[in-house]
N, C-alpha and C positions, 0 to 999 in steps of 0.2 A: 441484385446481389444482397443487396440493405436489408430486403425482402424474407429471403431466404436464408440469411442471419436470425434473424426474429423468430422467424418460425420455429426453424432448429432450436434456441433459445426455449422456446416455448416448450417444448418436447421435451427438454430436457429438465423443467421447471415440472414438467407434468411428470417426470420418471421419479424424480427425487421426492415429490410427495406420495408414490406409490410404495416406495421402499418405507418411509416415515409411518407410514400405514401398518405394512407388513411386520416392522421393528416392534411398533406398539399392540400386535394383536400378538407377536412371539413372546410378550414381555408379560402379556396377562395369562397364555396360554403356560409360561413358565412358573409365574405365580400359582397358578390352580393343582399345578401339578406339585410343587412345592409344601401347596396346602392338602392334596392328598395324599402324599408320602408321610408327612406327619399326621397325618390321623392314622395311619397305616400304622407308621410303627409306636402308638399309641395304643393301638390296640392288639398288636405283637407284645406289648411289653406288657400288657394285660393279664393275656393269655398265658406269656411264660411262665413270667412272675408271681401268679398266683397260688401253687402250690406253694413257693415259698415264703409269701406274706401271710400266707393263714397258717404257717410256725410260730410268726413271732406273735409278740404280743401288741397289743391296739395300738399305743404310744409310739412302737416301733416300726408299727406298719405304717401310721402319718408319718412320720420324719423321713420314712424312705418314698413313700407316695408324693409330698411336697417337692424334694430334690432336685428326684425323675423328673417330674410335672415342668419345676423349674428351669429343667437343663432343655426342657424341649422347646418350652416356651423362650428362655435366653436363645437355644440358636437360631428356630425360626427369626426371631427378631434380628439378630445377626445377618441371619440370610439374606432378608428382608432390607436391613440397612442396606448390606455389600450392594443390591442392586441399585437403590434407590441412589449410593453414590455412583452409579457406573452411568445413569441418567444423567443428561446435561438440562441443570433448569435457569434458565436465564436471569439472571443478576444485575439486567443491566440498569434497572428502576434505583440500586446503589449506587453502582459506579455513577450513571450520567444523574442524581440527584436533583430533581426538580418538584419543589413539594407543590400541593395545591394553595394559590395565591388568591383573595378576594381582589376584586376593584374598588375603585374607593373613586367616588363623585368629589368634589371639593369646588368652593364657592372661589368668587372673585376676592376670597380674603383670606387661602388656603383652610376655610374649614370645613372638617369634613362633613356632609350631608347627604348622602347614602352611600350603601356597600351592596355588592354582590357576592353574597358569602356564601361557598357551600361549608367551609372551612374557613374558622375567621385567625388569621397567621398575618404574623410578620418578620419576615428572614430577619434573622441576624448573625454574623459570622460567629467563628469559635472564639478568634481571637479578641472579638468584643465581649464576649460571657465572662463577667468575672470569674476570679477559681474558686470562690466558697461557693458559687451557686452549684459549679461540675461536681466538687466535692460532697458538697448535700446528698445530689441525687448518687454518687458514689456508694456514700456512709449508708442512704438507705435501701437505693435498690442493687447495687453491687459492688462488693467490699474488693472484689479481687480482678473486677475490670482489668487494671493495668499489667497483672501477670498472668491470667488465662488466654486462651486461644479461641475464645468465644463460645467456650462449656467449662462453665466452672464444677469440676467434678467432683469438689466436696462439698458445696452445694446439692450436685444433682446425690450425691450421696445420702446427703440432712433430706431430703425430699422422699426418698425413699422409706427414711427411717420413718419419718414423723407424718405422710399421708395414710398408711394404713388404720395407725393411732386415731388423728382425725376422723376421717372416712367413719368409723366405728362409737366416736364419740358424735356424731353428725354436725360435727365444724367443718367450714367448708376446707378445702383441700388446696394448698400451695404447693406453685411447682418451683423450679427451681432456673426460672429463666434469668437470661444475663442482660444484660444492657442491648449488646450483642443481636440475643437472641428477639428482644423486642424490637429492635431496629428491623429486622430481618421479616415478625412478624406484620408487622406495620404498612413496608411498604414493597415485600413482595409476596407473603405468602396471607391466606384468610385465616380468620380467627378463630376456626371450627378447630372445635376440642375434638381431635383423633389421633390414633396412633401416628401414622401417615404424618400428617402435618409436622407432629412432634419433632418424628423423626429427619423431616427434612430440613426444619428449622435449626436444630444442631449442625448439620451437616454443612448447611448454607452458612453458618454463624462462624464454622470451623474455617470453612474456605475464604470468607469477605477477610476474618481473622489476619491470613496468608498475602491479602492483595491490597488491603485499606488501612492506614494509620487508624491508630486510637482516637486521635483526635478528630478524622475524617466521621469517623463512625459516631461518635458522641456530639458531633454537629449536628447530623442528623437525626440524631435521637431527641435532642432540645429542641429543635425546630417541630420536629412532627409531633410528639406527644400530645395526648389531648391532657387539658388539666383543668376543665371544668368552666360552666359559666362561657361555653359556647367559644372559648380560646384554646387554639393549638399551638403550642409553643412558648419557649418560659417570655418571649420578648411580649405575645400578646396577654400573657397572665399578667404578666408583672403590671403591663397596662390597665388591665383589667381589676384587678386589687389592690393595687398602690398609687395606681393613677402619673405611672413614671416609669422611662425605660430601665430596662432588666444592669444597666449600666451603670446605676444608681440607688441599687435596692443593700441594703443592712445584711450581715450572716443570719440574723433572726426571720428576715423578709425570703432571704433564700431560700430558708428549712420551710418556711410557709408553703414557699411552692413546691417544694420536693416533696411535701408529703400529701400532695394533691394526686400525686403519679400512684401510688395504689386503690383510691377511689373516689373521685375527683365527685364522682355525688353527694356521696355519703360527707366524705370531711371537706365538705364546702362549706367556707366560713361563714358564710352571710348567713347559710341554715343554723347551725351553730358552732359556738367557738369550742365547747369543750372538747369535743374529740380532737379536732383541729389541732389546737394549743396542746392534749397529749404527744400528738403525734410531731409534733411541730418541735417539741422539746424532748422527745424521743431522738430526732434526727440532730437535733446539737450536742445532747452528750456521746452521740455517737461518730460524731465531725472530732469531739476533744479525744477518745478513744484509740481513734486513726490518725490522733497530732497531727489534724489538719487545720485544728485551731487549739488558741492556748488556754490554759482555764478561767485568766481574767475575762477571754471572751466568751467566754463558754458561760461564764456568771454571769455579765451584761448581758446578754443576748435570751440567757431564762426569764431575766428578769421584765423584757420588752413587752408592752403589751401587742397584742393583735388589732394594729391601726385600720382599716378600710378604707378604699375610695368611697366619699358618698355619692351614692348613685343618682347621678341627679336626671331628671326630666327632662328631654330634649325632645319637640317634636318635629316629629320627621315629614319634609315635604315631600309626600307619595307622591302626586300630582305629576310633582316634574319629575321625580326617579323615574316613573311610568313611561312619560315621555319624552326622556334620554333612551329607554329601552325599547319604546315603540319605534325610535329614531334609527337605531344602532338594526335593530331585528330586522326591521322595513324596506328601508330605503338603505343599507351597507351592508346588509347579511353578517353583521355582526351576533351570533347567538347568545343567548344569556347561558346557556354551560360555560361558552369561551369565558365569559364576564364573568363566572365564577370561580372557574378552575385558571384563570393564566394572567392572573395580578396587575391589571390594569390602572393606569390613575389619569383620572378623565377632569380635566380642568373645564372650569364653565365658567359664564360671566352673571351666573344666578348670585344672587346678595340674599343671603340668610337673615341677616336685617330688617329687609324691606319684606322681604314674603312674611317674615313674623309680624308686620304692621297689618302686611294684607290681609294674612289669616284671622286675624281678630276683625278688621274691618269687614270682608264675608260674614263672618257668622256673627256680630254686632249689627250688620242691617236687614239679615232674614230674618235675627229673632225681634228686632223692632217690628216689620212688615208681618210678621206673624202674629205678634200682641196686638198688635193695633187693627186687627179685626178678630179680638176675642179670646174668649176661652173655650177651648173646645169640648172642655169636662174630664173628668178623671179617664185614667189610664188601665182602670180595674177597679175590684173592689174587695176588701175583706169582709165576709160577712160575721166572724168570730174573731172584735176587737179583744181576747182573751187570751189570741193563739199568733200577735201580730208578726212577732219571729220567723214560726211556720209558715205564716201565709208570703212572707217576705223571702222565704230562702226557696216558696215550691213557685218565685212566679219569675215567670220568663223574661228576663231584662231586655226590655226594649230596642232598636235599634234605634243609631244617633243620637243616645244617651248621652253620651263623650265621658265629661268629667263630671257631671248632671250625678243626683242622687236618685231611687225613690221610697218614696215617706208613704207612709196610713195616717190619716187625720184622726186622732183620737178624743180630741175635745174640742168644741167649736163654740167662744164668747162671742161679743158683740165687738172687741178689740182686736183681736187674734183667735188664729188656730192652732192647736199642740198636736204637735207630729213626732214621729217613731219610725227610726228607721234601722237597716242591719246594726247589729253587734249593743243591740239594746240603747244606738244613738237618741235623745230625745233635746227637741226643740221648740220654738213657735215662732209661729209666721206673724207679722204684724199687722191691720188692714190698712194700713196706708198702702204697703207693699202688693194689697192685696184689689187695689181698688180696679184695675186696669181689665181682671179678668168680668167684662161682661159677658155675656154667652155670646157664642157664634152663632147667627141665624143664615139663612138659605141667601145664598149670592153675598155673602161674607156682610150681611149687614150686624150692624151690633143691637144685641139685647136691652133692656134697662138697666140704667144704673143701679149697682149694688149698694145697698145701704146696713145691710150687717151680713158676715160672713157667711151666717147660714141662707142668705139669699141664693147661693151660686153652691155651697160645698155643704157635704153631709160626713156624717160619722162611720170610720171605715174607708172614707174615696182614697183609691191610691194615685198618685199626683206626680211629679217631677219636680224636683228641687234644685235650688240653686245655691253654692254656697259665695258670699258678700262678705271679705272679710271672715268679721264673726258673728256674721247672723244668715240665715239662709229666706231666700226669697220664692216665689213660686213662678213655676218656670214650666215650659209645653216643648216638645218635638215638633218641629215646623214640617210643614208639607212641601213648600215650596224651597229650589234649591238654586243654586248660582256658581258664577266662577267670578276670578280676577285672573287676570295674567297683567304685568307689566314688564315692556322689552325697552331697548334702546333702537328708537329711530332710526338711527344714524348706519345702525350696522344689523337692526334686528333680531340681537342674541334678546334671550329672555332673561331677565333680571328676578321673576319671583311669577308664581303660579302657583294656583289654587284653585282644584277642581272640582269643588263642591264642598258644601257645609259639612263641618269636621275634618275634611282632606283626610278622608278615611281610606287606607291601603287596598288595591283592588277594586275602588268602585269608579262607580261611567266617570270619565273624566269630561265635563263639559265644557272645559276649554278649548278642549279642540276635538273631542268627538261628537258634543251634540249640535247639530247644524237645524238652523232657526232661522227665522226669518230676521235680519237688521233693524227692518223698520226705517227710520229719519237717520239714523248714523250711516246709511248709504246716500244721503244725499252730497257728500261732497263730491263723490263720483258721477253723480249727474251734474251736478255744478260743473264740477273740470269736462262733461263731455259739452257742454253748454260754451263752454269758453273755447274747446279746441273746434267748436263751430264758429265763432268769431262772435259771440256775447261778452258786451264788458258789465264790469260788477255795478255802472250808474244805469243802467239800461233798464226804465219804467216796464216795468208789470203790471198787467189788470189783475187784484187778488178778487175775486166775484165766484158766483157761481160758475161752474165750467160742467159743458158737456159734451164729450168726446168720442162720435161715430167709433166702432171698435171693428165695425163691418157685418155683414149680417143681418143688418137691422137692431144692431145691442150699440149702446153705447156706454163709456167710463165718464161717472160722476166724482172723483174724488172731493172730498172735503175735509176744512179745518178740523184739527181737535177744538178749538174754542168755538164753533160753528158760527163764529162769527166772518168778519171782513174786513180788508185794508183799504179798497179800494186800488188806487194808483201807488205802487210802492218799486222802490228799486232794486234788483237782484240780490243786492247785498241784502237789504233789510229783508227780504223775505224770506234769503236763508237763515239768520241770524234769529228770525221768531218764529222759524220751523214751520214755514203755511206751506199747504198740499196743493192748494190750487192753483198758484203761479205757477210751480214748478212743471205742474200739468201741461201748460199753457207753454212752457218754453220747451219741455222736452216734444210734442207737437211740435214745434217748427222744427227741431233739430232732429225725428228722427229714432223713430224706436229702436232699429236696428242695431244705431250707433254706440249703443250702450253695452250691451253682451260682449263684443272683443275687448271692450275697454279695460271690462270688469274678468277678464281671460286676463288681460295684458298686466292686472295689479296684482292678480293670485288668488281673487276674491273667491271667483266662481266660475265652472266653465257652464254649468248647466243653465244659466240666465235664460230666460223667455224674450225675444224681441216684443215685446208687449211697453204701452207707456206706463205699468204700472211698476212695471221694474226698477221706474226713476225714483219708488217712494220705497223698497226692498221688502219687495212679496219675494226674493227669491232667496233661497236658504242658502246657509255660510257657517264658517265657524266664526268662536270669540278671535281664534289664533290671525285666521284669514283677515278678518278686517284688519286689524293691527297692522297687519302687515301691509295693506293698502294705506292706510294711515301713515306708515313709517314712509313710503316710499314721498309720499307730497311732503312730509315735514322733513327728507332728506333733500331734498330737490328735483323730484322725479326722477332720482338711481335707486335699483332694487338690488339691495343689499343682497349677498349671497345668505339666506337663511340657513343657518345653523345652530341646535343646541347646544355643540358642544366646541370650545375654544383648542382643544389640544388632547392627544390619549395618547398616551406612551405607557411602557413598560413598566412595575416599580421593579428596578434592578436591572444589573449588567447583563454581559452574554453569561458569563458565567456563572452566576448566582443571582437569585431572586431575591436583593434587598433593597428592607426600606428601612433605615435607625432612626427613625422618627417615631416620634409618640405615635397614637392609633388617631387622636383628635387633633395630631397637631402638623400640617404637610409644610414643609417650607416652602417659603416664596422665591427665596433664591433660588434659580436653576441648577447654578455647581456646589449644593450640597448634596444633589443625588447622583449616584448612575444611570446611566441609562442603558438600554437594550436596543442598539443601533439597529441590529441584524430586522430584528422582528418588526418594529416601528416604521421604516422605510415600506416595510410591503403594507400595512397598514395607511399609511400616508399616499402610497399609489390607490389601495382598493377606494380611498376616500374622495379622489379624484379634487383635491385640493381643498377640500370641505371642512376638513377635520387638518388643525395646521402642528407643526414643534412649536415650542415656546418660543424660538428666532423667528418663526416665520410670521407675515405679516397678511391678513386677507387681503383676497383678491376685492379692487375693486370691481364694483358693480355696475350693471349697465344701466345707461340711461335712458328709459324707457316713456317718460312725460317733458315737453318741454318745462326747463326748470324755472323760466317765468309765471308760467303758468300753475305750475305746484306749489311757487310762492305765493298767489293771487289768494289760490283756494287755503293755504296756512294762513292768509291774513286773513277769509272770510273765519276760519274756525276759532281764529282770536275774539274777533267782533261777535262771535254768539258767545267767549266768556267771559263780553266785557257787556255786553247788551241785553243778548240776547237771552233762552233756555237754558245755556249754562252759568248766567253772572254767580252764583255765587259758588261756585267754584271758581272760575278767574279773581275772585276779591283777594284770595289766599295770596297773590301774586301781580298786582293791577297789572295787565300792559305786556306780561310776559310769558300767559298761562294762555292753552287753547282748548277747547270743547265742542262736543257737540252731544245731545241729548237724541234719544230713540225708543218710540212706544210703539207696535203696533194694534193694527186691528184689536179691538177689544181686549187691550191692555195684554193678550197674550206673553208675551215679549220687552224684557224692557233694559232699555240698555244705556249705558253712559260709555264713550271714550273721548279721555282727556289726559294732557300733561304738558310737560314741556318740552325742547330740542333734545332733552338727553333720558326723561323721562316720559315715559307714555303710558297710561295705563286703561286697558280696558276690564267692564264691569258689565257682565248675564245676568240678569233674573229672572226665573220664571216655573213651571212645574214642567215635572219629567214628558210628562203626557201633558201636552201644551192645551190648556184651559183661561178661560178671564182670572186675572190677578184682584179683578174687584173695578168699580167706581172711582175716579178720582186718583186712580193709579197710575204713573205718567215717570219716564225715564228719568225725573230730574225731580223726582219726588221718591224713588226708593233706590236706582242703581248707583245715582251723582252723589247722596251721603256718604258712601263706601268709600269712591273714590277721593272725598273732603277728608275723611278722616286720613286714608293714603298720602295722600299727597300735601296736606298741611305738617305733616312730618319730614318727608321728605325735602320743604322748600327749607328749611330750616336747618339740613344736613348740608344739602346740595343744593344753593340758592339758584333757578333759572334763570336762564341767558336767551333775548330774544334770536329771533331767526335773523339769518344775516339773508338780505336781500342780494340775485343774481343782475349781474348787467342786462341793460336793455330796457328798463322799467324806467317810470316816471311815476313822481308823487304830485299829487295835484289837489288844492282843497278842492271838499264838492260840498253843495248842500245836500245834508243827508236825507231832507225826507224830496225833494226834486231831482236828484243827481246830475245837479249843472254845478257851474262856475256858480259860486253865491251870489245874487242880486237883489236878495231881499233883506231889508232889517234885521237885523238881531236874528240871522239864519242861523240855525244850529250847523256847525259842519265838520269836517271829517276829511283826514289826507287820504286818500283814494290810492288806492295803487292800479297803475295801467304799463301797459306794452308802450315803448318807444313812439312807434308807430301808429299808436290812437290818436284818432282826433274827438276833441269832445265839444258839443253843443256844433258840429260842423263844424269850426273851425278849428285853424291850426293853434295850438296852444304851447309850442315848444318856446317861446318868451316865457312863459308863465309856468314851467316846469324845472327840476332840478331831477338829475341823474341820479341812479341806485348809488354810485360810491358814494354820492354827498350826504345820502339818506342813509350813510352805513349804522349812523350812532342813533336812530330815530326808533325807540322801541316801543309797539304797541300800535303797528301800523294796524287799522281797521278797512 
């Protein structure tokens, strides 16, 4: 029966758009006919008429010819209207009013850092719009709002008079639309100039007129209006030019805005003020006119100058906008139209702060690693230093220029070079400044030293500049490019990302899309597989030459970066000085195999090779992916549920789409907004607990490494940034900092991750098309500066707090370079961390041990 319900349903759903059909083809077959009765009796009146218009005389046959003309034309139009009102066109984009909302990204300190704008707005109700701002737009664009019926007909009357006049002078042509009638235009009918439109725009203006308050209507007109400088609505103008909500602006600041609503290009004040300011003082003596204001204020408010927000510089971390959007589109089918049309405010625990430290730290160590093998040579050349202007405005500006100049070298002493650059800028270069650029030779060696400028630069070279204060320095485009990202351990949101030098919008983001090989920063994960084999960290290694059957008759050599040897050294020491060949030597007994789920099981990689080379990271990853294996050992082996984003809700109630906050400014408190219960709830289902309310708290995560054991390996990554590859990055912090350094094969690759329990930061370097970085190029000699400069800021905000050790361990001195109980003289030694359960030198050593609680305050376990 349900069945047979439906169907019927269907049939009948199918009959009514056939009628809908038939309606509409009666409707145009009526019109045509309509239009060929008036050409009919057009040409009746022609014919009658004619003997009696070649009576009169010229003058009087025009006034009688125009009339006629007129009368036919007024009733077709007549006609034409009556049907157009007898048509039902939907109104309901009025009534249920919902304007288009951007989203808005915001930092762990409510500031905002990105938007998704197709329309950049910000609701605000009527009853927050002060009255001199309604009254502005009143005085200028409709005087009689409050007593028309949404056609103001002596208006449309003035429009009648004075567009012929125009038209004929070739000024453009004004019509005579109402507030009304722009609402109406705006957001349900299109903008095309035709009769048609006209006509139905009145007729819609007449009707909403009949069913909507005044005030209903003119909320929507303040909200939707565009008024220039890429803001719809006076709440995000006023943001936008005064730098303050519309709740706080002057009667002079008002008329500012309102006279943006006739040509919000053209009288854009930043272009210039005078039309502006005409117009701006136009619309106040015509507020005192309408004794909407009194004439002291009407003096003040002439007398105001035109103040501005200054537009100040903020730069924008794409990086992570990208990859909230890759997040939201990917993995939640969230689409970026939805992000742009339906007013989203998307909380994250990114710190704008710290990515400003990054960003500079990124492109401060490529353009170091860049200089320090050379100069590559000019960027062009002028060959008519007469014409440098010209040769400067026809040449192509470079890509990853940034904030970079470029200059023609026009004169070249033994002290400096004098340069020229756009708008007839002139400067010179110092050679102190200039000494660095030796030539770049083949395999990134350097040329000879420069000993006067014309060594290396000629007259004409066009160059890249740099501006230093107040002197400008010589500066290259790097080839080579990196990322940073820094997350929190604990929970894995990301705190600050940067996806290549400049963090230029739209480009490959390699923090988490270029997947590279690790290198030695995959060693803690052959370590932790080494320990959940039963190796403890005193456990003698032979470092030597190693030769390893592969099968086939191939065997694996690996070897040192120093090609040197240790000999007899202890697990600990040999990951702490980065050697390949122990680690050889132990992943052998534990086990190719056993490595591949491990590195599935941290997030690293599913595509691992069971090969023993896997234990030194020939297998590709992103920057995002290790961190994230990273985070899980320095949280305790629990993998945090990863998420960009902390919370996305609605800006605004069910009923209305507001936010009365600044544009730059969100609050932190939760009850100074509304929220949109209805919408947010199915949001928060699609999100499957990912994406939380600001009440809710994450899910903890599971625990996927025994948490002894993820301690073991946090304390080995201590001991390499107290000992080992990384010490000087642990000096920033003795005892409480961890690291670990990563070069591969022929320097392709080179990587640093390091920080503390709450901060973590990893550091890429390398070229897009992966190549040698050069001789002497080594993870702890270009990635670990980046991260120093990072992270020597950061201790200094946010002092680090060591790891807090889990039950079941024991602390034990050992000799560090034997790994026993010390029994020699003046042993150097080391508190050792072990399982409960170990016994070391064969025997039982539980007299000689103290438990994890007692060890809770011991920071800088090794």
């Amino acid at each position: 029966m349900k069945y047979l319900i439906e169907i019927n349903n269907m049939r009948w759903i199918g009959i009514i758009g056939i009628f809908k059909k038939i309606k509409r083809i009666l409707i145009k077959i009526f019109l045509y006919i309509i239009t060929g009765i008036i050409n009919s009796l057009t040409i009746i009146f022609v014919k009658l008429f004619s003997p009696f218009l070649a009576k009169r005389n010229l003058f009087k046959r025009f006034i009688i010819m125009i009339f006629v003309v007129g009368s036919i034309v007024a009733i077709s139009i007549s006609f034409y209207a009556y049907i157009l009102w007898k048509q039902e066109i939907d109104i309901s984009a009025m009534k249920n009013y919902r304007p288009i909302m951007s989203s808005k990204i915001v930092d762990i300190n409510g500031k905002l850092v990105g938007e998704f704008a197709n329309e950049r707005r910000i609701f605000i109700s009527i009853d927050k719009i002060p009255k001199h701002l309604i009254n502005a737009f009143i005085s200028a664009e409709d005087r009689n709002f409050y007593t028309h019926q949404g056609i103001d007909l002596q208006g449309l009357f003035r429009a009648c008079i004075t567009s012929p006049i125009y038209f004929l002078s070739g000024r453009k042509i004004h019509g005579a639309s109402t507030i009304t009638q722009q609402v109406v235009r705006n957001t349900i009918l299109s903008k095309e100039r035709t009769l048609t439109r006209k006509l139905k725009e009145m007729i819609l203006s007449y009707r909403i007129s009949k069913i909507m308050s005044k005030e209903e209507i003119m909320e929507i007109y303040l909200n939707q209006i565009y008024l220039g400088s890429k803001s719809y609505g006076v709440e995000a103008a006023s943001n936008e030019y005064f730098g303050k909500s519309v709740q706080d602006i002057t009667i002079s600041e008002s008329a500012l805005i309102a006279s943006l609503a006739k040509a919000p290009s053209t009288l854009d004040p930043r272009k210039g003020k005078a039309a502006t300011l005409n117009r701006r003082n136009w619309i106040i003596k015509s507020m005192f006119e309408e004794q909407y204001i009194t004439k002291e204020e009407m003096n003040e408010s002439l007398e105001q100058p035109i103040n501005l927000k200054n537009k100040t510089f903020t730069r924008k971390p794409y990086s992570y906008i990208e990859y909230v959007t890759y997040y939201l589109e990917n993995e939640k089918q969230i689409l970026r139209e939805n992000l742009e049309q339906d007013g989203y405010l998307i909380k994250t625990k990114f710190d704008y702060q710290i990515y400003d430290m990054a960003y500079k730290a990124l492109n401060n160590g490529i353009k170091n690693y860049d200089k320090r093998h050379g100069y590559k040579g000019p960027i062009g050349k002028c060959e008519d230093v007469r014409k440098i202007q010209k040769c400067l405005d026809s040449f192509n500006t470079p890509d990853l220029l940034g904030e970079n100049k470029i200059a023609v070298i026009t004169n070249i002493s033994n002290d400096c070079v004098e340069i020229e650059m756009t708008k007839n800028e002139k400067s010179k270069i110092a050679f102190n400044d200039l000494k660095w650029a030796r030539k770049r030779l083949e395999n990134l060696q350097l040329g000879q030293e420069i000993k006067t400028p014309s060594d290396i630069f000629e007259i004409g070279d066009i160059i890249v500049v740099e501006k230093n204060g107040d002197k400008y320095t010589l500066d290259q485009i790097p080839e080579i490019n990196g990322a940073v990202t820094i997350i929190n351990p604990q929970t894995a949101e990301i705190i600050a990302m940067v996806g290549g030098y400049l963090d230029i919008p739209g480009s490959f983001n390699r923090a988490f899309q270029a997947k590279r090989q690790p290198g030695s920063v995959a060693k803690p994960f052959s370590y932790l597989a080494a320990l959940e084999s039963g190796f403890k960290l005193n456990n003698i290694i032979i470092d030597s030459d190693v030769q390893i059957a592969t099968g086939g008759g191939g065997a694996w050599m690996p070897v040192n970066n120093t090609k040197d040897h240790s000999g007899a050294i202890t697990l600990r020491r040999a990951f702490e000085k980065s050697l390949n060949s122990p680690l050889a030597r132990v992943m052998n007994d534990v086990g190719a195999s056993k490595l591949p789920p491990l590195l599935a099981r941290l997030g690293i990689t599913d595509n691992a090779e069971p090969n023993l080379s896997t234990a030194l990271g020939t297998f590709d990853t992103t920057l995002v992916n290790i961190l994230t294996g990273y985070s899980i050992i320095i949280n305790g082996g629990i993998k945090a549920k990863h998420c960009p984003i902390v919370s996305i809700e609605k800006i605004g109630d069910a009923e209305k789409f507001e936010n009365t906050t600044k544009e730059n400014e969100i609050p932190k408190d939760e009850t100074e907004k509304t929220k949109n219960t209805d919408n947010i709830e199915d949001i928060m289902d699609d999100l499957s607990n990912k994406i939380f309310a600001s009440n809710e708290e994450r899910e903890v995560g599971d625990q996927i490494i025994d948490p002894r054991l993820a301690y073991q390996i946090t304390s080995l990554l201590q001991g390499s940034a107290t000992r080992g590859t990384a010490a000087k990055f642990g000096a920033l912090a003795p005892g409480l900092l961890l690291g670990k350094t990563g070069t591969t094969n022929d320097a392709k690759d080179l990587w640093f991750i390091g920080g503390s329990t709450d901060y973590l930061i990893g550091v890429y370097i390398g070229y897009d098309i992966p190549k040698s970085l050069g001789v002497n190029e080594y993870g702890a000699v270009t990635a670990l500066p980046i991260a120093n400069e990072i992270m020597s800021q950061i201790v200094k905000i946010y002092p680090p707090k060591a790891p807090i050790a889990p039950e079941g361990l024991k602390f034990i001195d050992i000799d560090i370079e034997t790994g026993k109980i010390p029994s020699r003289k003046n042993a150097k030694t080391i508190k050792e961390v072990f399982l409960i359960e170990d016994t070391i030198n064969n025997e039982e050593t539980n007299n000689d041990t103290q438990d994890s609680q007692a060890q809770a305050d011991i920071t800088g376990i090794y």
